[in-house]
N, C-alpha and C positions, 0 to 999 in steps of 0.2 A: 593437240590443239595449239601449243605453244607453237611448233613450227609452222601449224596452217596462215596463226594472226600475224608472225614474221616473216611469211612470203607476201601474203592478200590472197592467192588463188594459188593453186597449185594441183600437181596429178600425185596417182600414189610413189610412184617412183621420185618426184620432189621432195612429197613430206618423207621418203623413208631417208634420200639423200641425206635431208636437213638434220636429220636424227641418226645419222650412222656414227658419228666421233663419238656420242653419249652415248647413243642405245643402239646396239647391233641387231636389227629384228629382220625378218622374212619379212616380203614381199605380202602375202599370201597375207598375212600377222597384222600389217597395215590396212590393208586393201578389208579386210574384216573391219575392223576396227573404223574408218571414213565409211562405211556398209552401211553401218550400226549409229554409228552418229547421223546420220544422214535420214534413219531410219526415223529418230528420233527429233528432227529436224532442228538440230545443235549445228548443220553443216549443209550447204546446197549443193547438190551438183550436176554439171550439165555435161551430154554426150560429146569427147572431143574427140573421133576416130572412134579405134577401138578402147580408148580411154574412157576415164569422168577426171573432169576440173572439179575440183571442190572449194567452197570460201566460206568462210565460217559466216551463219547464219546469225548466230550472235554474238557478242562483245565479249573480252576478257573480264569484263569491270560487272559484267552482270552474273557471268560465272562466279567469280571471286566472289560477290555476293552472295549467292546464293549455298555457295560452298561453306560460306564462313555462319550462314540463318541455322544449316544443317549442326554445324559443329555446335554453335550455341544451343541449339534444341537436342542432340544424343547428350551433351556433358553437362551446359546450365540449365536443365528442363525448362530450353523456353525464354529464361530470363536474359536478356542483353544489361542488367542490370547487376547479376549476379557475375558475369564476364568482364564487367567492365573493372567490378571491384578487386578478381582475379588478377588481373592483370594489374592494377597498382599496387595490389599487394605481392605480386609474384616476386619481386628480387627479395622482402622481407623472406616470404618463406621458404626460397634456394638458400640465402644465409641462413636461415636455422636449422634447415634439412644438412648443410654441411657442418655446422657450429656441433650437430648430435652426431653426425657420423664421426667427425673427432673425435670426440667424446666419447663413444659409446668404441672406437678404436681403441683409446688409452686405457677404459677401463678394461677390453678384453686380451691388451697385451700384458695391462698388471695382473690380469687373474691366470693368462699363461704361466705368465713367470713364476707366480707362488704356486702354482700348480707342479712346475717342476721343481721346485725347491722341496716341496714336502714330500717325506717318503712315505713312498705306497704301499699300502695293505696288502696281502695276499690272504686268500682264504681260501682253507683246504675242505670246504663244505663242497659231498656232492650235489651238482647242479639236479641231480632227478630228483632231489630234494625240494626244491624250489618250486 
């Protein structure tokens, strides 16, 4: 979709052009793919030859919408209120999620250490004992 709203209109051979530096895809991969959006009428398109011109039927801004109503309703059940507070608390809880990974680093290098410092048991119990 990205390459369809940065031409206006285009065939499948355009949008796959527009998409070869990023994504190396088949002809065939595209051409499914504008099918099926088209299907769903995310995408219009008209006979040009043996072609179809496609142009996106609707907006980036109502996708992005609509994508981000989705995100909110699988992770905050719903809430845009419970996302909102996510988010201004998100840099607090990266710093503490890194402040414990330190942390929880130093103490399992000190328990290395004194691990190899003490010497180790050996036990000459048979194991079919156990």
């Amino acid at each position: 979709m990205k390459a369809l709203w940065a031409a206006g209109k285009a065939t499948v051979h355009e949008i796959r052009a527009g998409l070869l530096p990023d994504r190396p895809l088949a002809y065939t991969t595209v051409m499914t793919v504008m099918d099926r959006l088209a299907r769903k009428g995310i995408v219009e398109r008209a006979k040009l030859g043996h072609a179809h011109l496609y142009r996106p039927a609707v907006t980036e801004e109502i996708i992005r919408e609509h994508a981000l109503n989705q995100f909110i309703q699988d992770f905050f059940r719903g809430s845009h209120e419970d996302f909102r507070r996510h988010l201004e608390n998100g840099e607090t809880v990266a710093r503490k999620r890194t402040q414990t990974r330190t942390a929880r680093g130093v103490r399992e290098k000190d328990a290395a250490t004194l691990a190899k410092a003490e010497p180790k048991i050996e036990s000459d119990l048979d194991a079919s004992l156990l």
